[in-house]
N, C-alpha and C positions, 0 to 999 in steps of 0.2 A: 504493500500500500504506500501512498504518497506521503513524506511527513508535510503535517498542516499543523498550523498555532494550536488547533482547538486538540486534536489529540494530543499531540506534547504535552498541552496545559494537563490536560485529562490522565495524562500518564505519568505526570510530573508531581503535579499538583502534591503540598504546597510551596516546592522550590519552585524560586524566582528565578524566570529562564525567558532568554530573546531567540526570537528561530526568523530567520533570513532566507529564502528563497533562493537569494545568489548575494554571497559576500566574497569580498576580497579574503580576509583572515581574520578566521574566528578568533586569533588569539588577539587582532589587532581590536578587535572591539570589546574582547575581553578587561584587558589594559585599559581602555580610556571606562569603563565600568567601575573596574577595580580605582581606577582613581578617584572617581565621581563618588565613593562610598559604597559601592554595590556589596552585598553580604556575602561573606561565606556560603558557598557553596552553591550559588548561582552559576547559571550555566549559558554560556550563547553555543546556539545550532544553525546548522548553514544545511540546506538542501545540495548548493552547491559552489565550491569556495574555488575561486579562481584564482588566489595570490598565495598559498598558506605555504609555509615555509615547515624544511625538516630541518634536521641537525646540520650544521656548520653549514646554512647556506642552502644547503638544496632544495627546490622545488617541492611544495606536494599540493599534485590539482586534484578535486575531487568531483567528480562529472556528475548531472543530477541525478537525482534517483538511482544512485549505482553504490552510496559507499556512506559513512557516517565523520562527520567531521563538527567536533565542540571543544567549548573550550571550557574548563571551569575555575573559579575562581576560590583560592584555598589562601589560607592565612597560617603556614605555618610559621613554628619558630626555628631561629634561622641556623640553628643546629641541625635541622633536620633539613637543610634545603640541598643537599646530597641527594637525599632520597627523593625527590619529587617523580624524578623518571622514571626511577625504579618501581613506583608507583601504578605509575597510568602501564605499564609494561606489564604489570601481574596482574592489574583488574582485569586487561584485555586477555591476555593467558588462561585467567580461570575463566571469563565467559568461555571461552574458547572448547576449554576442556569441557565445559558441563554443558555444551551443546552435540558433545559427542565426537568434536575433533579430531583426529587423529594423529597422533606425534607433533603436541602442542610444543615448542619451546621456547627461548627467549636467546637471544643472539645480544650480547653484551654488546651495551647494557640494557639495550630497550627495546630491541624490534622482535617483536611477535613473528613467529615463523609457524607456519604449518607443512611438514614435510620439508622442511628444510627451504620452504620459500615465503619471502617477507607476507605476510597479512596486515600489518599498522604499522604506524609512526606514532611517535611520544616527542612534545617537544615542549618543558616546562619553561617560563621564562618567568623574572622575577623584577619587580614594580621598586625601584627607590627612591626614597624622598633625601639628599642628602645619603649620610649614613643608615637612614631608617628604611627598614624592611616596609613596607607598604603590605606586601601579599605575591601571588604567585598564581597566574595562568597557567592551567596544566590544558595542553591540547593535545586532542587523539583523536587520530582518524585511522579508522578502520574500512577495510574492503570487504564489501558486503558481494555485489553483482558486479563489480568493474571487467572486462573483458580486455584479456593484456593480450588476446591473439594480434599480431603481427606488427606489436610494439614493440619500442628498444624493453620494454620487463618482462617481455614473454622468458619464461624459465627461470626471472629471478622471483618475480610475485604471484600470489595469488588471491582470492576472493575466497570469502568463508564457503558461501552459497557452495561454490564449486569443488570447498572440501567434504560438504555435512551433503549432497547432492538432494536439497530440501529448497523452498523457498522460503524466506526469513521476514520477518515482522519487522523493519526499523526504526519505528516507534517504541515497541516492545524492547530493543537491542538498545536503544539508549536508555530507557531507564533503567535495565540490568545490570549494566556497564557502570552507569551512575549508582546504582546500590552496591557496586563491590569497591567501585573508587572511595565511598562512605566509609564502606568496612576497614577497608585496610587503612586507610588516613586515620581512621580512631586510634590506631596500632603502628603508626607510623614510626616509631622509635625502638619500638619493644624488639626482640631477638624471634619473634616469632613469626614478624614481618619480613625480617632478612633473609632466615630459613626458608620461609616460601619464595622466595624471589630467586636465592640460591641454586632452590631445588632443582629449580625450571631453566637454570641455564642450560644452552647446549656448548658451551665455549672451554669451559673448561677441561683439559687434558687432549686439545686438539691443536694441531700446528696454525698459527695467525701471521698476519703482515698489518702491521698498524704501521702508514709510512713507511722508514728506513727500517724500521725494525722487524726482525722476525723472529721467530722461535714458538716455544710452547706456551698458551696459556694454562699458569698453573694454580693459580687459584684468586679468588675476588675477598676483599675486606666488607665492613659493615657500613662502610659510605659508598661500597659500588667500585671502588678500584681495583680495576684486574692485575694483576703481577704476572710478569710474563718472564720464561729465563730464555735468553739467547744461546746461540750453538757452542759459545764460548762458555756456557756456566752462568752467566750476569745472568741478575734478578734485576727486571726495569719494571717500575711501578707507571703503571699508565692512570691518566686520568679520565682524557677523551680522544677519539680519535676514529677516524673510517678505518674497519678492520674488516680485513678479508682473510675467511676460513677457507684455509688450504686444506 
């Protein structure tokens, strides 16, 4: 079905949420939201986002009626602003899994993969006044029905639809998504959070290239940094970075 204001509201309700038809980037309206005093845990939703950005710069278009793309607006403390991605990465994961996915996992730090091929993007960005923490835009978009035949992503991405071979509610997919993002931000510090996030990497114990560097990822810390040791022995502590699993 078509997302429309009145189901959202109806499936939302009573989070305060804006839903766009065609926006540039949910997280750019998020931001000026988040400034204006918008509350915790308000949400803007795009049918379809034609500017919306990934990590370090790239691209992410969302075509209409094909994929799910929001943003939501979270006030954590700024100890915890590590984990933001980590976040929106395991809500997306466990819808995943409890829709009956198949070989759900998470490609450090944050991309949802089904079968070893991307499903979403996570891209948290953080609001400051000065030194003061304001809040924090968490955006996820997810691939619901998008068709990557005879695109540059054919083989690297996929669509949920195309894993679970069902058709999918996305009305119903954003509020689910929205109650697991709930759950886990309640938990966002705790060791129980980590451990779920942990669980679900696939990165770990597999040969990476992040840039110049290569080697084994060998294991991740409780703010999301991978450690990776080189062919020489070196242990490099990464923070961010494009990695490609060899």
């Amino acid at each position: 079905m078509t997302l429309t204001q009145d189901r959202l509201q109806q499936r939302l309700n009573p989070r305060p949420m804006r839903f766009y038809e065609t926006a540039g980037s949910t997280n750019d309206l998020a931001r000026d939201w988040l400034r204006a005093g918008g509350p915790e845990g308000a949400v803007v939703i795009a049918d379809e986002q034609v500017a919306g950005r990934g990590r370090r710069g790239h691209g992410w278009h969302t075509p209409p009626g094909a994929a799910l793309a929001l943003s939501v607006i979270l006030r954590p403390a700024v100890d915890h602003l590590p984990r933001l991605s980590l976040l929106g990465a395991l809500a997306i994961a466990e819808l995943c899994e409890q829709l009956g996915a198949p070989e759900v996992g998470i490609k450090w730090p944050n991309d949802v993969q089904i079968g070893g091929l991307k499903v979403s993007g996570v891209l948290p960005e953080a609001e400051w006044d000065g030194s003061r923490l304001l809040g924090v835009v968490l955006g996820m978009g997810l691939n619901v029905r998008v068709d990557f035949r005879g695109s540059e992503l054919e083989g690297r991405a996929i669509s949920l639809e195309d894993a679970l071979g069902r058709r999918l509610d996305r009305t119903h997919l954003v509020g689910d998504l929205l109650e697991r993002v709930d759950d886990w931000y309640a938990c966002l510090g705790s060791t129980l959070f980590y451990d779920a996030w942990k669980t679900r990497l696939a990165t770990i114990g597999h040969p990476v290239r992040i840039g110049e560097l290569e080697g084994v990822a060998e294991s991740v810390d409780e703010e999301g940094v991978l450690w990776v040791r080189d062919g020489a022995g070196r242990l490099h502590r990464v923070l961010a970075g494009d990695m490609v699993m060899r």
